[in-house]
N, C-alpha and C positions, 0 to 999 in steps of 0.2 A: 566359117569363122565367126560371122556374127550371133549364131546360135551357139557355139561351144563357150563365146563371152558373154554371152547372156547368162550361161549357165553357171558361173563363176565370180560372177561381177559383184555378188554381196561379199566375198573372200579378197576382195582387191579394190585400193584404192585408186591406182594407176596400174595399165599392160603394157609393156612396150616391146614393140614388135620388130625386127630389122628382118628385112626383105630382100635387100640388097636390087638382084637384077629379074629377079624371079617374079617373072610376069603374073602368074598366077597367082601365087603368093601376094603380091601388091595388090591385084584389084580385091582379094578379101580383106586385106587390112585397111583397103584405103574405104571400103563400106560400113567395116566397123568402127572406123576412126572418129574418136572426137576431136585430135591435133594431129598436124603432121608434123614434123621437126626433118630438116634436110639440110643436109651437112655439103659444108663446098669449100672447097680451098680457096686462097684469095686468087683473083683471077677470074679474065671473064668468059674463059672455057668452061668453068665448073659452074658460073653465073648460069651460061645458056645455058650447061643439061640442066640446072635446078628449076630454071623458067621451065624450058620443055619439057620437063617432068610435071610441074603446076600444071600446064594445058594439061595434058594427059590426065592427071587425076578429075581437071574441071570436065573435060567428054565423059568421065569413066560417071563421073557425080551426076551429071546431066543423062545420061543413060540408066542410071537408076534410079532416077525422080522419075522417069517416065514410066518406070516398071507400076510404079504406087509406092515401093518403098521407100521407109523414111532415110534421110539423109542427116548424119549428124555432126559433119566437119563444122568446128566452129574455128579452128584458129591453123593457121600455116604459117612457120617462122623455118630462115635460112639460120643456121650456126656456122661461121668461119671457123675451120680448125686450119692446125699447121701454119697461122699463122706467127709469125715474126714481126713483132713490133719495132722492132729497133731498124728493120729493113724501111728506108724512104721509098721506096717505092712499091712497097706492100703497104703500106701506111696511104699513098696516092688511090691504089689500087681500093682499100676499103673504104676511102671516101668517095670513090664513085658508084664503089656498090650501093654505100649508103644512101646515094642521090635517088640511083636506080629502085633500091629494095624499098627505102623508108625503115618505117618499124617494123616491117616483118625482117628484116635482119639483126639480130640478136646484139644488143650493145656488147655484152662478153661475148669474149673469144677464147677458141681455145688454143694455148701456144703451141709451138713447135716443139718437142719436148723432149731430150732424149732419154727423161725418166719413162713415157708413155711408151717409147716404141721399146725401152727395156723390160719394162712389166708386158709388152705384148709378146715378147721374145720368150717371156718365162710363162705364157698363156694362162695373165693372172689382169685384173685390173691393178688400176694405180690404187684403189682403194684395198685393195687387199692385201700389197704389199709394205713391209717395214720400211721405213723412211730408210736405214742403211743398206738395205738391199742395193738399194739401186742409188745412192747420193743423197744427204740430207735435202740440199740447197736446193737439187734439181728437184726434187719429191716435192719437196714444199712448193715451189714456183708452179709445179705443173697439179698440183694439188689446190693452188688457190686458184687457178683459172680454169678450172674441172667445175671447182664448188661456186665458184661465179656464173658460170653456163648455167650448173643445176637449180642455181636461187633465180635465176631469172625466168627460166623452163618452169620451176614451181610456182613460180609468183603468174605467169600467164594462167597456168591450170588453175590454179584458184579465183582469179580471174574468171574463166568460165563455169567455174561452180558457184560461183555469186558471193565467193569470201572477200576482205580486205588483202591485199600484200601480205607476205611475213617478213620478205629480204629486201624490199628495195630500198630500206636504208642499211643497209649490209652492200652497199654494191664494192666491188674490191678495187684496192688502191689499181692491180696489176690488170687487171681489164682499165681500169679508167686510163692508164697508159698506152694499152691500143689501140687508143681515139685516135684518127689521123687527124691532124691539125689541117685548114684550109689555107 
């Protein structure tokens, strides 16, 4: 994998890669990788796999320093989806991740949305489809904490390619409401 992205890498700004549970699949990506981004529901069931999955990438990293080859992970960030802000105690629950994560847990979130699981139903993105498709109101809500996710995921990469921010004075009203309050 790291050689077929080497061979393409002047054609692409960003690759992203989903692996899912595909063991083998993972540890190429996770050699080519310069970020990882790992998605977890609120809760601290998805908390652990997402930790025990970090161990596992740092033996897989550590095993390949050893080879001589280079290593180029520079950044790992949790994304909470499916969350529900207006729930008290999913709002409890992300303030403990946040205790636990810090900053590698993504301030945006991404909502519970049943505009997303309608574009997934029509095996389309929410970007691809018409706001009446699927509900103006829902499109938009689950559109701004999509594009809130992605400004904050871009603003890290540019981060590691030595740019200034472009969004974080873009950060959106509707993520900054699924801050859980202490």
């Amino acid at each position: 994998m790291v050689r077929a992205l080497k061979e393409v890498e002047q054609d692409y700004d960003v690759v992203v890669i989903r692996c899912g549970g595909k063991a083998f699949l993972n540890a190429g990506a996770i050699e080519a990788a310069t970020g990882i981004l790992i998605t977890a529901w609120v809760g601290w069931a998805d908390v652990e796999k997402a930790s025990c999955y970090m161990m596992c990438v740092a033996r897989l990293l550590s095993e390949i320093e050893k080879t001589g080859r280079p290593v180029n992970l520079k950044f790992h960030r949790y994304l909470l989806t499916e969350y529900n802000p207006r729930d008290v105690s999913e709002q409890k629950a992300f303030a403990r991740m946040r205790e636990k994560l810090g900053d590698h847990l993504l301030t945006a979130t991404a909502w519970k949305s049943d505009a997303i699981r309608q574009a997934e139903k029509m095996k389309q993105s929410l970007y691809e489809l018409t706001a009446g498709a699927i509900g103006r109101s829902a499109c938009e809500q689950a559109m701004e904490t999509l594009s809130s996710a992605n400004a904050e995921i871009m603003d890290i990469i540019y981060e590691v390619w030595g740019r200034p921010p472009m969004y974080v004075s873009q950060a959106s009203p509707l993520a900054s409401a699924g801050k859980a309050k202490s």
